[in-house]
C-alpha atoms as a printed R data frame, in Angstrom:
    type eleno elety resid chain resno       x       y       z
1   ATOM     1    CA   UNK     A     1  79.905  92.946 108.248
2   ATOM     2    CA   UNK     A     2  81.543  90.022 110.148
3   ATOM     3    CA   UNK     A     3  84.137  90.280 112.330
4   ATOM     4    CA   UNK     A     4  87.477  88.947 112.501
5   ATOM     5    CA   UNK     A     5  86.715  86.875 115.121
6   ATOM     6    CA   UNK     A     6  83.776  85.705 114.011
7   ATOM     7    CA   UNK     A     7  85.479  84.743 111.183
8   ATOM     8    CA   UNK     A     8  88.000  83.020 113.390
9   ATOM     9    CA   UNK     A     9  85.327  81.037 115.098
10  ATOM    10    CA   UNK     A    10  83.723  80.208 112.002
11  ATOM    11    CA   UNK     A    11  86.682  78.653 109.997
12  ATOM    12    CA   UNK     A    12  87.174  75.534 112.379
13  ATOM    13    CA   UNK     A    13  84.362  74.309 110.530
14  ATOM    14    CA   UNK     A    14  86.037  74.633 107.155
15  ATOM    15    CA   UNK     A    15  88.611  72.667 105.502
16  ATOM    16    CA   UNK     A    16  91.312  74.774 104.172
17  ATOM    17    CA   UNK     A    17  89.907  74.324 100.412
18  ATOM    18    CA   UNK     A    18  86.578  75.228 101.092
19  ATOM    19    CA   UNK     A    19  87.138  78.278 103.204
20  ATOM    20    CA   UNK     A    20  86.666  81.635 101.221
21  ATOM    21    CA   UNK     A    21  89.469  83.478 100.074
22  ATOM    22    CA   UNK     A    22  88.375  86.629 101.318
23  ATOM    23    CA   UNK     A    23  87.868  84.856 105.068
24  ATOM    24    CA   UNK     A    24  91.154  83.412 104.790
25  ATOM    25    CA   UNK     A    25  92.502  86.923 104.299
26  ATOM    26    CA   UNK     A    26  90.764  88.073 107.528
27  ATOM    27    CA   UNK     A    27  92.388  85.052 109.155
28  ATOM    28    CA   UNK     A    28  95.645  85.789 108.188
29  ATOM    29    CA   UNK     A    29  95.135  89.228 109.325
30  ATOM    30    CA   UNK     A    30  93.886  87.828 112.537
31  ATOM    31    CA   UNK     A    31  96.865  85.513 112.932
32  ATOM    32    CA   UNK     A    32  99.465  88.303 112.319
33  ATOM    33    CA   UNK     A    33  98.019  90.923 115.109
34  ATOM    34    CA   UNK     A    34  96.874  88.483 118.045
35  ATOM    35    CA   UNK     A    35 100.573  88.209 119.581
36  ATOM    36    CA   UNK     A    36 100.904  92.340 119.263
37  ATOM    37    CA   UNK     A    37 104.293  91.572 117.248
38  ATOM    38    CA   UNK     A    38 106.414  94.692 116.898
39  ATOM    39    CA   UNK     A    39 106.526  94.063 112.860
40  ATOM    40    CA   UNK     A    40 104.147  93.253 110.991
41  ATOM    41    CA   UNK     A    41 104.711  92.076 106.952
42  ATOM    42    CA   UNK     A    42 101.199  92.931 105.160
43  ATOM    43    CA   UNK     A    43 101.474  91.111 100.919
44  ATOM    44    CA   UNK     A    44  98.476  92.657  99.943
45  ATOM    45    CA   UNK     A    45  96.378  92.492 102.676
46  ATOM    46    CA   UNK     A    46  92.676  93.601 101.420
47  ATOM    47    CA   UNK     A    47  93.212  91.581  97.989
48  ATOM    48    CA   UNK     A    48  89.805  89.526  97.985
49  ATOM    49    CA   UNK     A    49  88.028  91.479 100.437
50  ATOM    50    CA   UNK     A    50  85.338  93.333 100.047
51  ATOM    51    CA   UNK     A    51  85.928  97.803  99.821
52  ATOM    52    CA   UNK     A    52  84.539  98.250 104.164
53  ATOM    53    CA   UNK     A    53  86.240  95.299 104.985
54  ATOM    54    CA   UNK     A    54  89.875  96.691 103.163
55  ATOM    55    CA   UNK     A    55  89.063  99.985 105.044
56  ATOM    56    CA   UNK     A    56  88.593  98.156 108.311
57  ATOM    57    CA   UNK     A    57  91.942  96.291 108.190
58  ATOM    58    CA   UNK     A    58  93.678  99.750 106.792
59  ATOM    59    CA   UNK     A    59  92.654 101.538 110.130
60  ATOM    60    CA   UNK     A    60  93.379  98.670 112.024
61  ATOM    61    CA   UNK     A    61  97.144  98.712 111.043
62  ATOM    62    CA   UNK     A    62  97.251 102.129 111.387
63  ATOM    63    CA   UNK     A    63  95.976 102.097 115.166
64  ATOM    64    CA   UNK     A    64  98.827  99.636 115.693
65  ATOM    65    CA   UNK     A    65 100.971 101.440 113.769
66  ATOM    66    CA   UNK     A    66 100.303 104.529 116.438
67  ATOM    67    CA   UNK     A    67 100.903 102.357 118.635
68  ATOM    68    CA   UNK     A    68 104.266 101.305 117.896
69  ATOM    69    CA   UNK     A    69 104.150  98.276 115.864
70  ATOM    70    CA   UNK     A    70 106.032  98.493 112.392
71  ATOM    71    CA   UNK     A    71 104.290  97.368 109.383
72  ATOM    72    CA   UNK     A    72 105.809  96.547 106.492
73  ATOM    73    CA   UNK     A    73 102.885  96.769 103.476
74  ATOM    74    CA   UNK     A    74 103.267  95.596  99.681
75  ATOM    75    CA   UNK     A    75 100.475  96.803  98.193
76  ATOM    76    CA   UNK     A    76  99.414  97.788  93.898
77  ATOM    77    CA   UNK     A    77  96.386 100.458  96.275
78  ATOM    78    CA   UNK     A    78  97.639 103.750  96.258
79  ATOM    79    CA   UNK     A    79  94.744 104.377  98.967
80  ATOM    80    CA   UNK     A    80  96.136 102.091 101.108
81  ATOM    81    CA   UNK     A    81  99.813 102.877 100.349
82  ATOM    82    CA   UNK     A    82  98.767 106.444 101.708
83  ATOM    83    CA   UNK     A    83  98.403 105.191 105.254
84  ATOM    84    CA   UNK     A    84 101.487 104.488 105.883
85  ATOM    85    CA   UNK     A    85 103.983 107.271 106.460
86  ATOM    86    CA   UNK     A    86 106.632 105.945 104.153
87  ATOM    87    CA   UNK     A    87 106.237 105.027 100.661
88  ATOM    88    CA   UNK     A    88 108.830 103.241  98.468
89  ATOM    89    CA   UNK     A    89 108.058 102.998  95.040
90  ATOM    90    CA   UNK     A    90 109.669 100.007  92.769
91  ATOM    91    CA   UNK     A    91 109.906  99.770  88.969
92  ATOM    92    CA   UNK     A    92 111.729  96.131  87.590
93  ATOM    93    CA   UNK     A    93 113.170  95.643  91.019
94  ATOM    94    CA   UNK     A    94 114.889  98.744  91.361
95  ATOM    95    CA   UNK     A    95 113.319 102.087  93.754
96  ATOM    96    CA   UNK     A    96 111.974 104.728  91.755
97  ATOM    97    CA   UNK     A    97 110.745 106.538  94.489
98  ATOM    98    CA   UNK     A    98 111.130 106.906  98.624
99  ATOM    99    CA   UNK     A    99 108.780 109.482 100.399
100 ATOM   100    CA   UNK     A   100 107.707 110.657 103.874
101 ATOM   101    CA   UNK     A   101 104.113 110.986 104.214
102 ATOM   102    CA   UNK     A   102 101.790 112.667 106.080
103 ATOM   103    CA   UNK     A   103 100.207 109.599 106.760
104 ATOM   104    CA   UNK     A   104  96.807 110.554 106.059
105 ATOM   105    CA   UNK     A   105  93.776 109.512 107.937
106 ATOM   106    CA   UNK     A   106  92.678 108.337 104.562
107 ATOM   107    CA   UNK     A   107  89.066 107.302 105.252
108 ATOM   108    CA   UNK     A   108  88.230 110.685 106.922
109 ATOM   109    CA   UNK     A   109  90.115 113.116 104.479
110 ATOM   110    CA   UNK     A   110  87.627 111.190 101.883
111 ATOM   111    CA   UNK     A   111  84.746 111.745 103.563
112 ATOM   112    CA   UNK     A   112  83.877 115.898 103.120
């Protein structure tokens, strides 16, 4: 598996059309960490990618997460939505549901 910088490095060679979607999502995971912003808004961040790669980006928000930055996560992945320690559910635009989490190491609970 690449990483993001690789992938970083790589993409000066590719025009925006050509680049993978999946690459582009790294980038733009990339581009959103590098400053170490205190918020973070995450649209679906491991759409394209492949299942390690989601995982990787999943534990890297929630190391930064420990760490103090805010992320703010739209996602359809209940896996993913269980990383986070607040989950707000929404039906036609209006909350259905708001819940504390445990915030679950979710790759390690899965792996028994």
């Amino acid at each position: 598996m690449r990483s993001i910088a690789s992938i970083l490095w790589a993409k000066r060679t590719y025009s925006r059309a050509s680049f993978p979607a999946a690459n582009s999502k790294l980038v733009g995971v990339a581009r959103a960490v590098i400053l170490s912003p205190k918020l973070i808004l995450a649209d679906e961040p491991t759409g394209n990618l492949h299942s390690a790669q989601g995982e990787e980006i999943m534990e890297l928000f929630k190391r930064l997460n420990d760490a103090g930055t805010t992320i703010i996560q739209v996602t359809h992945s209940e896996r993913n939505a269980a990383y986070g320690s607040r989950i707000i559910q929404l039906k036609d635009g209006w909350v259905v549901g708001d819940n504390a989490t445990a915030g679950a190491q979710v790759g390690a609970a899965q792996q028994v």
